[in-house]
N, C-alpha and C positions, 0 to 999 in steps of 0.2 A: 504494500500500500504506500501510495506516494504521501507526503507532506501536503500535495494540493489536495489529494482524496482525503485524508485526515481531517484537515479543515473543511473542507464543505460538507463531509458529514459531522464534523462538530458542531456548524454551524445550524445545521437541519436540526443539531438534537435539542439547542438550545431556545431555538425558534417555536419547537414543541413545549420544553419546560415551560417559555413564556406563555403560550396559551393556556397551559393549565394552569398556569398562576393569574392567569387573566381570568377564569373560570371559578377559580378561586376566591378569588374577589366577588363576583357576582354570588357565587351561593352565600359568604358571607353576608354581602348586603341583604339579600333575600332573608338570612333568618336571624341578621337583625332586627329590620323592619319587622317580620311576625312578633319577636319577642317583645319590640316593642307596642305594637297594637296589642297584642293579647293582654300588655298588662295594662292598659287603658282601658282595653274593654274590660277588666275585673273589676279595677275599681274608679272612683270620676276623680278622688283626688290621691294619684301617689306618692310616695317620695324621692326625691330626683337626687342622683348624684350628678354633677355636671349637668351633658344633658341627656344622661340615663334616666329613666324613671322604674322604680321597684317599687314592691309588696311587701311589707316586713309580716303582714297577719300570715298564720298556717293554713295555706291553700295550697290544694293540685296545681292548678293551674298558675301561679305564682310563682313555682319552683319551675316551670316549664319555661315561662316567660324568661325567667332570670336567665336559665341556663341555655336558651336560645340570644337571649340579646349578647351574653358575654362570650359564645361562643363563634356567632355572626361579628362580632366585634373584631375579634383573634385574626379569625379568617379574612376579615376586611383589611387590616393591616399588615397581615402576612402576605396576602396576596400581589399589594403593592409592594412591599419590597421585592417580594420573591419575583417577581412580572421586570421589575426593574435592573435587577441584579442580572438576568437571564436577557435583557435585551442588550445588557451592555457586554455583554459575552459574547453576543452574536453579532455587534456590533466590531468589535476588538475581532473576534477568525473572519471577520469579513475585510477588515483593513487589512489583515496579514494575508488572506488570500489573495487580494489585490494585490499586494508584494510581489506573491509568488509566482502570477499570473504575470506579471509585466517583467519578470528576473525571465522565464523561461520567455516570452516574446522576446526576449534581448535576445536571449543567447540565438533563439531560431531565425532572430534577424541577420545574425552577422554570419550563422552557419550557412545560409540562404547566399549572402552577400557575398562571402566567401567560395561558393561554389560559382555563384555568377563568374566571376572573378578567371579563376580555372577554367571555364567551359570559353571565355572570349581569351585566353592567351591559347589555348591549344588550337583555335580555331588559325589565330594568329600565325600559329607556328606552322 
């Protein structure tokens, strides 16, 4: 396997991480948002952390809400780094691929050049 095949399947693998972390993020938001409607809908006044809202009374559905907002939370934030970290990876084997793409057009430019070269002196000769 060449250096060029390495990186552009690096790049492919990265380009998939990113979407799962972009996927990531959206299931996050999604059960943030439920944990927070649900704890709205149990009670009309809760208690907020920032701009979390919770249940301190013992209910079902309170422990539900909670452990959807804080886990939609996680996910929401992990998924932007993770999405971020993973673009700029793909970013970075795409710049060095473009390196290694323009190193070997060199070289086939001058092996090219070089053969021209040859084929008008023997003609010459």
């Amino acid at each position: 396997m060449s250096f060029r095949d390495y990186l552009h399947e690096k790049a492919e693998e990265s380009r998939h991480n990113e979407t799962v972390a972009y996927m990531m993020f959206l299931a996050g938001t999604m059960l943030f948002v439920g944990g927070i409607l649900i704890t709205l809908a149990i009670t009309t006044e809760p208690s907020w952390f920032l701009f979390i809202p919770y249940y301190t009374e013992a209910h079902a559905g309170a422990v539900l809400a909670l452990s959807l907002t804080i886990s939609g939370f996680f996910l929401l934030i992990f998924g932007i780094i993770a999405g971020l970290h993973f673009s700029r990876d793909r970013g970075w084997y795409m710049q060095e691929l473009h390196k290694a793409n323009s190193v070997e057009d060199t070289l086939l430019r001058n092996k090219s050049t070089a053969k021209n070269t040859r084929q008008k002196k023997n003609k010459n000769v």
